[in-house]
One Martini backbone bead per residue (centre of mass of N, CA, C, O) as a GRO file, in nm:
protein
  275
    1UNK     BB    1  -9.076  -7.403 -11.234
    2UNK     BB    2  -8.832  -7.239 -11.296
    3UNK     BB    3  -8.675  -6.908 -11.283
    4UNK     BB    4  -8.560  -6.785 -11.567
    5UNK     BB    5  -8.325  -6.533 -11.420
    6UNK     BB    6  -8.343  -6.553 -11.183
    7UNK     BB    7  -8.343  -6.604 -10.829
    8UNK     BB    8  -8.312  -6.788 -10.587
    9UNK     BB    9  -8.522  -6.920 -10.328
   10UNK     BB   10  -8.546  -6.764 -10.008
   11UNK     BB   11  -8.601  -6.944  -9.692
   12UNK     BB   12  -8.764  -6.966  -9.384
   13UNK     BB   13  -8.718  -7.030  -8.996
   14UNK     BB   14  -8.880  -6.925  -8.702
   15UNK     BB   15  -8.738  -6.924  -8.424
   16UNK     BB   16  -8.590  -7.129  -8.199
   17UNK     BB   17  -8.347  -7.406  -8.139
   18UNK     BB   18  -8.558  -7.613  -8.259
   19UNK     BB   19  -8.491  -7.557  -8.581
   20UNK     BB   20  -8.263  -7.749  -8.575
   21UNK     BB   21  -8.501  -8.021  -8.574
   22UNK     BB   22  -8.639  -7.965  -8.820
   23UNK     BB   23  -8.848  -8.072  -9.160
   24UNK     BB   24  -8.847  -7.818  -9.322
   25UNK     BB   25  -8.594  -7.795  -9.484
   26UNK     BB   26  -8.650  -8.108  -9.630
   27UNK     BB   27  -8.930  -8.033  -9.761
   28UNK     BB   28  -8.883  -7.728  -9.913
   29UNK     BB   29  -8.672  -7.853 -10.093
   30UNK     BB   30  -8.823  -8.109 -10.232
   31UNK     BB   31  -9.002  -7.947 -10.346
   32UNK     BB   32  -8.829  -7.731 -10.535
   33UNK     BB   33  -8.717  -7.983 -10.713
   34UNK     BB   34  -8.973  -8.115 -10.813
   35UNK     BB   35  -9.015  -7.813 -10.948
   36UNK     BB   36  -8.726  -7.722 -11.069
   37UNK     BB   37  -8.624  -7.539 -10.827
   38UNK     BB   38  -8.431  -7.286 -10.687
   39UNK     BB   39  -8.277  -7.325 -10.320
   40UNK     BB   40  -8.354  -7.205  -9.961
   41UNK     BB   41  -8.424  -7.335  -9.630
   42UNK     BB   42  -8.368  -7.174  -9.287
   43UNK     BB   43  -8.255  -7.175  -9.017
   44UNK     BB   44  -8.403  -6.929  -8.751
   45UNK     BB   45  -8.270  -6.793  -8.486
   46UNK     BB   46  -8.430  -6.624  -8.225
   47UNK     BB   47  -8.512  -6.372  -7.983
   48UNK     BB   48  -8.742  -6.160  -7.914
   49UNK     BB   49  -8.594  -5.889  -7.887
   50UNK     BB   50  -8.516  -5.974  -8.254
   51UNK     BB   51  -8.734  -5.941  -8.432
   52UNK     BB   52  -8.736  -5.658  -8.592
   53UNK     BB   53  -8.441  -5.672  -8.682
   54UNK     BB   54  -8.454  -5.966  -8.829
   55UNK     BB   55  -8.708  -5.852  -9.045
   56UNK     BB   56  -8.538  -5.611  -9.152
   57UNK     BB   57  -8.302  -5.811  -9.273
   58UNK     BB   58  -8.467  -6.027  -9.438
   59UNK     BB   59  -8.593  -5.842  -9.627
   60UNK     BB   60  -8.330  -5.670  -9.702
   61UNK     BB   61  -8.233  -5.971  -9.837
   62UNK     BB   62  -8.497  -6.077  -9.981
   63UNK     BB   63  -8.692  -6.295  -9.882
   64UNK     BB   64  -8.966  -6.479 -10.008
   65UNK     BB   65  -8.989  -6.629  -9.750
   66UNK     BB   66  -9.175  -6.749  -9.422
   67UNK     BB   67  -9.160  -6.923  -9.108
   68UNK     BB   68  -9.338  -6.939  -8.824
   69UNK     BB   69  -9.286  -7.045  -8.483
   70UNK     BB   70  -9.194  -7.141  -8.197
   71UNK     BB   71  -9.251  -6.848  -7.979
   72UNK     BB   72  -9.348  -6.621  -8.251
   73UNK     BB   73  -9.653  -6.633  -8.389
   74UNK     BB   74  -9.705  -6.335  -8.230
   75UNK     BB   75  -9.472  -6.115  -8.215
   76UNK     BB   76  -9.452  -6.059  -8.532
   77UNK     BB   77  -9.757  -5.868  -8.556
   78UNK     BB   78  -9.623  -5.597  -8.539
   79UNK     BB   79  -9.402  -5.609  -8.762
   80UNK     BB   80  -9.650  -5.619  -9.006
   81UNK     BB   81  -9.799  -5.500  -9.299
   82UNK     BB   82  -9.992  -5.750  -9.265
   83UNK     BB   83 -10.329  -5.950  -9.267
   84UNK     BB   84 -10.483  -6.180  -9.270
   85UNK     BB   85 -10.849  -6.299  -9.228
   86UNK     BB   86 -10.704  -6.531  -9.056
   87UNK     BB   87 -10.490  -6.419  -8.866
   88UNK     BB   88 -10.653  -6.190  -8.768
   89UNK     BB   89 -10.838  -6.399  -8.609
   90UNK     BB   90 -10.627  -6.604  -8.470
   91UNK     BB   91 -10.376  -6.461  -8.369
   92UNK     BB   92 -10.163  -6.585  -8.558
   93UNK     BB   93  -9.839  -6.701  -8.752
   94UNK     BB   94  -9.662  -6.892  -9.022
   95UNK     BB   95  -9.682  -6.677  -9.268
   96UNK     BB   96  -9.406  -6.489  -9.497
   97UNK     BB   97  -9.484  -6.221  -9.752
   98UNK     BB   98  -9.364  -5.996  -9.895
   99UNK     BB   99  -9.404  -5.642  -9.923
  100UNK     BB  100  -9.326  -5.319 -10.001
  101UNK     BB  101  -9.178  -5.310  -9.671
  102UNK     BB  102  -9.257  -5.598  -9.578
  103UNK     BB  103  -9.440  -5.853  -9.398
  104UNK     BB  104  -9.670  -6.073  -9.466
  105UNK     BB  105  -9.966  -6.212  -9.280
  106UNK     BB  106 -10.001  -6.566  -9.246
  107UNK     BB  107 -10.237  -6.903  -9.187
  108UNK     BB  108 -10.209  -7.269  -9.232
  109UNK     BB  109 -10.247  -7.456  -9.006
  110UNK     BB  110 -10.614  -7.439  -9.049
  111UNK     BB  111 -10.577  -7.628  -9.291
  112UNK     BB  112 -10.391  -7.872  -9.226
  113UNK     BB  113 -10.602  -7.969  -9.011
  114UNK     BB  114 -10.804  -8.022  -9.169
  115UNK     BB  115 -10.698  -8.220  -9.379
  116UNK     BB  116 -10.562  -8.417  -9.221
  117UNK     BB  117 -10.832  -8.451  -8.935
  118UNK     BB  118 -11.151  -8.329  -9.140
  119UNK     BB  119 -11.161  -8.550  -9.303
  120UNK     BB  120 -11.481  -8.730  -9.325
  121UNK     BB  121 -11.578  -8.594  -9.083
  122UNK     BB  122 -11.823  -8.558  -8.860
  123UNK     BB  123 -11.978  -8.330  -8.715
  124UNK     BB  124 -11.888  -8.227  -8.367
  125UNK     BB  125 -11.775  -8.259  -8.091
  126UNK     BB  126 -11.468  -8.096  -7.928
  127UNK     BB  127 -11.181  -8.088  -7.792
  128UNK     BB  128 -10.949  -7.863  -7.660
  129UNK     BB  129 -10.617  -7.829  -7.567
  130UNK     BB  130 -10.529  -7.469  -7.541
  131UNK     BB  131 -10.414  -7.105  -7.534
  132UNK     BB  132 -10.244  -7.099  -7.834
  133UNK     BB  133 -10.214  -7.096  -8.114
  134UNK     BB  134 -10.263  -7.382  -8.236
  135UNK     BB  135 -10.565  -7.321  -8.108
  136UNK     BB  136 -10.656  -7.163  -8.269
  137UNK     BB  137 -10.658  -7.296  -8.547
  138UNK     BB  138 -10.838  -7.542  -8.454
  139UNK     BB  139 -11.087  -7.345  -8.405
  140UNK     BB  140 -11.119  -7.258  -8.721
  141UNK     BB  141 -11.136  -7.529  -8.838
  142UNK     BB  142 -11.386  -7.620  -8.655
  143UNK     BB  143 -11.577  -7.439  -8.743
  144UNK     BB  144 -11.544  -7.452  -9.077
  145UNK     BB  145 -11.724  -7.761  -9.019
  146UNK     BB  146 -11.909  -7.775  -8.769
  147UNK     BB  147 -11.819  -7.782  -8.522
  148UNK     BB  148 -11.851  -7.834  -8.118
  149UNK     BB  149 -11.630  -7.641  -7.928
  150UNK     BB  150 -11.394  -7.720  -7.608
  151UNK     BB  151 -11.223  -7.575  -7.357
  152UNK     BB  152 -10.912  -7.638  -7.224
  153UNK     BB  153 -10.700  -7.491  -6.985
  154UNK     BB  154 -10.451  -7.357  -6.747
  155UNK     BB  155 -10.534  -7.081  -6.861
  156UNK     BB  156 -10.770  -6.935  -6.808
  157UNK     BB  157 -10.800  -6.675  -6.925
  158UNK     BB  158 -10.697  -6.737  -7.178
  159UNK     BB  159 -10.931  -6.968  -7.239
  160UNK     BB  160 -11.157  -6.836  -7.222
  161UNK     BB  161 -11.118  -6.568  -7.445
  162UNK     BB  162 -11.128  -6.785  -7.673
  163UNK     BB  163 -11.375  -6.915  -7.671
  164UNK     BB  164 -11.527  -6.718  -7.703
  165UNK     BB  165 -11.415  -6.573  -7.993
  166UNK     BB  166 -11.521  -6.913  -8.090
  167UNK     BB  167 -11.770  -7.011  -7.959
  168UNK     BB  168 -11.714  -7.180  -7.683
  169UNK     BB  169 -11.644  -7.319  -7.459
  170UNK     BB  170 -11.562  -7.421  -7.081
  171UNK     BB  171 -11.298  -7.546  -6.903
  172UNK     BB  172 -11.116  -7.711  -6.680
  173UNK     BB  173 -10.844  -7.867  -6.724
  174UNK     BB  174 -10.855  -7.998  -6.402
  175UNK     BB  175 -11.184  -8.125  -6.551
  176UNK     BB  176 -11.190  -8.328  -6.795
  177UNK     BB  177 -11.328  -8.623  -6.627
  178UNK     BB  178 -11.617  -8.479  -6.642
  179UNK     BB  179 -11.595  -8.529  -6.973
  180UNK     BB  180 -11.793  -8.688  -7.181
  181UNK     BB  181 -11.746  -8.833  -7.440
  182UNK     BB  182 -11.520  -8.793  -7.733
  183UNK     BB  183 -11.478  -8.777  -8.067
  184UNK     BB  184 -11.283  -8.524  -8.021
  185UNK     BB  185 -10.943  -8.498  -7.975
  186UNK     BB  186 -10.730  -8.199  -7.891
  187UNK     BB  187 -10.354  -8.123  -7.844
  188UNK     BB  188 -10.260  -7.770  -7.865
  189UNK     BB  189 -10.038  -7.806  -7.672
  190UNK     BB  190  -9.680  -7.824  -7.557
  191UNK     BB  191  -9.810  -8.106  -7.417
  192UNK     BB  192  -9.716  -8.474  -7.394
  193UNK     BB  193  -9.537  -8.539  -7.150
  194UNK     BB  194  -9.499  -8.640  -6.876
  195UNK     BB  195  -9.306  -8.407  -6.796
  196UNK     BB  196  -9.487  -8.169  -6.893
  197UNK     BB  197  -9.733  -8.268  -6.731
  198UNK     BB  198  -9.707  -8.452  -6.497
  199UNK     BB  199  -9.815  -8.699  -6.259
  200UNK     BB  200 -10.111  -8.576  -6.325
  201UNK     BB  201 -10.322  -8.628  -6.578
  202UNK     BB  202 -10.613  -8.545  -6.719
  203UNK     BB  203 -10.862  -8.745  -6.825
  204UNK     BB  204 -10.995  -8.863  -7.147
  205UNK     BB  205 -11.328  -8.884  -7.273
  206UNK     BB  206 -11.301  -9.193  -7.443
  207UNK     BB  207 -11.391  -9.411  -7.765
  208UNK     BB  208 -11.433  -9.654  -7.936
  209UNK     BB  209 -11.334  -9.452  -8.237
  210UNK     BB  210 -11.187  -9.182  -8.110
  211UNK     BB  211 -11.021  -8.923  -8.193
  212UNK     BB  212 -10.674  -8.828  -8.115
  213UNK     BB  213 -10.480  -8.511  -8.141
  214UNK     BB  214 -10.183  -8.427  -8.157
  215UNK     BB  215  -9.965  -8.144  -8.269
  216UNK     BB  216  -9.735  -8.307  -8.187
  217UNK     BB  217  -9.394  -8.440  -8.206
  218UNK     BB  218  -9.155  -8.713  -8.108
  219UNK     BB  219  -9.282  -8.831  -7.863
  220UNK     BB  220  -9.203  -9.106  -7.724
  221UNK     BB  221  -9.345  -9.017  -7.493
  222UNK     BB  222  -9.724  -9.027  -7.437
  223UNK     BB  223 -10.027  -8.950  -7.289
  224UNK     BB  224 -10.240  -8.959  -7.544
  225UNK     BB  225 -10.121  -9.199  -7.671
  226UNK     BB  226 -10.217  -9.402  -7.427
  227UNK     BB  227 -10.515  -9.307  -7.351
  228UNK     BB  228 -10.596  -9.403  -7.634
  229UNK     BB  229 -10.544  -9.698  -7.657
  230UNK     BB  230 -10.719  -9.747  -7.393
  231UNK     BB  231 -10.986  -9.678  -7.559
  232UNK     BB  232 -10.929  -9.761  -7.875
  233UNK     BB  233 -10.833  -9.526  -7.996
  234UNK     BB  234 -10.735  -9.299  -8.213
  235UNK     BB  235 -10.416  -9.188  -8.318
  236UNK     BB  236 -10.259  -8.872  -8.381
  237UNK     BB  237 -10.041  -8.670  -8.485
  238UNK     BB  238  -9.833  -8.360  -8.630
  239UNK     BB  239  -9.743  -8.428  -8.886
  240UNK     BB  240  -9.966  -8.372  -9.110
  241UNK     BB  241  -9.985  -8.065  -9.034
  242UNK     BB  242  -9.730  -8.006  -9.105
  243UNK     BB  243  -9.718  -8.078  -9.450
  244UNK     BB  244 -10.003  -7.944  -9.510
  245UNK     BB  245  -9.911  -7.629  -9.433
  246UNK     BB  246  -9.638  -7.644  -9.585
  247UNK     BB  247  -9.800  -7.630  -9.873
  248UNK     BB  248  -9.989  -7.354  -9.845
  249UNK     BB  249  -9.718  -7.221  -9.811
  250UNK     BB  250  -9.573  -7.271 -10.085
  251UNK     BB  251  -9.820  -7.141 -10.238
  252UNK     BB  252  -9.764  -6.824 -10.125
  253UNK     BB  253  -9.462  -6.787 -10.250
  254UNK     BB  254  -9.474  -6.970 -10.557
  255UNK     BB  255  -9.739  -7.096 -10.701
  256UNK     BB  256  -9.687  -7.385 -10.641
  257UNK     BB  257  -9.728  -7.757 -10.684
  258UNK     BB  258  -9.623  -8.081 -10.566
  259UNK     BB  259  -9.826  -8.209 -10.361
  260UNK     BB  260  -9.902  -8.361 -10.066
  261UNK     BB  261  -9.719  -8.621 -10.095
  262UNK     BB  262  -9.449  -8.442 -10.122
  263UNK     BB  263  -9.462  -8.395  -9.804
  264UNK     BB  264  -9.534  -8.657  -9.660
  265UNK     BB  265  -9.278  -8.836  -9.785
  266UNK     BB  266  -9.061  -8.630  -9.664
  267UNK     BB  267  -9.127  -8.665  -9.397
  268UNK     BB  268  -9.110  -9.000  -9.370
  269UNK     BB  269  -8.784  -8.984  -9.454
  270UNK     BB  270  -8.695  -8.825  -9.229
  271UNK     BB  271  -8.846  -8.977  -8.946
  272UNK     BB  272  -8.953  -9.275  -9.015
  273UNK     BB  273  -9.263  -9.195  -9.036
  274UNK     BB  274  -9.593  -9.193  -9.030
  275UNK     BB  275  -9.875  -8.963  -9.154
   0.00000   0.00000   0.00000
């Protein structure tokens, strides 16, 4: 319900210039009137060496909470005054509650993501492609249900670093093709078209039925959307894990729940696609 006589809900989202063509402001918003609360949800572009003073203005204005999305979620870490058990384990934060004295940080991707795309599975093999938060995320979700992940990375030392922090195997990158087939993989790195693969992306071994998981959106054309086609596999695009991590984010800001469906389908009238 409203909070009667106090200030309205003031939210906000950090990243760089990509953060005005999020669902997230539309999201948000949706949520805050269906529980009938006032408030603002606000894109908020910023570069990296502008993170301290951005955190110390946004504190100091009041703001109730924020997303960090990229390329910033893991730079705002240091100047957090606390982390949960959750983030500070992934390494990477995406929700921001004011405390004392700044922001504490938490991490609800992972959160997100379990619920999205690893409610009904079997535990099993699981492939992870990326070695930036997201992929960490995903690697806490896998653990917290009992698959058993493998990284593939283009950068070896990051790769290498978060396989053992998560007891993961570990592959290079452009060795996917001589592993699987996989049951579960998933794309947690920011490369999904042509464009961003190059002409040679590598073909991952998947099997009628086996689930392929984009964390990103949006890409009219997707790599993995294709191999995904061709293997008769089910394909996930990353709309799913957006709605339900910014529901855990809404919980942790307002403590109210206007429950996952309101995130869902305010999602899907924004892009016009199904989650």
């Amino acid at each position: 319900m409203a909070r009667l006589g106090s200030k309205p809900w003031l939210l906000g989202l950090l990243g760089d210039d990509r953060v005005y063509r999020s669902p997230s402001p539309f999201m948000h918003e949706t949520a805050l009137k269906s529980c009938l609360a006032e408030g603002r949800y606000l894109p908020l572009s910023l570069t990296s060496d502008n993170i301290e003073i951005a955190l110390k203005g946004l504190f100091a204005l009041g703001f109730s909470g924020l997303n960090v999305t990229a390329p910033h979620k893991r730079a705002v870490m240091p100047f957090l005054e606390s982390l949960s058990l959750e983030a500070e384990k992934i390494g990477a934060v995406n929700t921001l509650l004011p405390g004392l004295k700044s922001f504490r940080g938490f991490n609800t991707d992972h959160l997100g993501f379990s619920e999205a795309y690893l409610t009904g599975l079997n535990p099993s093999q699981a492939l992870v492609i990326g070695s930036g938060g997201a992929a960490r995320a995903v690697l806490q979700a896998l653990n917290s249900k009992g698959f058993k992940p493998t990284v593939a990375s283009r950068n070896l030392v990051k790769g290498y670093e978060i396989a053992k922090q998560f007891e993961a195997n570990f592959i290079d990158f452009n060795n996917i093709r001589s592993f699987g087939p996989w049951p579960l993989a998933v794309n947690a790195s920011s490369a999904s078209s042509p464009e961003e693969l190059g002409p040679n992306p590598p073909l991952i071994g998947l099997r009628p039925g086996s689930v392929m998981v984009d964390v990103n959106y949006g890409r009219q054309k997707n790599v993995w959307r294709d191999q995904a086609l061709k293997s008769e596999a089910v394909f996930k695009d990353g709309l799913g894990m957006l709605a339900l991590q910014a529901r855990e984010s809404f919980k942790i800001w307002t403590s109210l729940d206007p429950g996952a469906d309101c995130f869902l389908s305010s999602l899907e009238n924004f892009t016009g696609h199904k989650t």
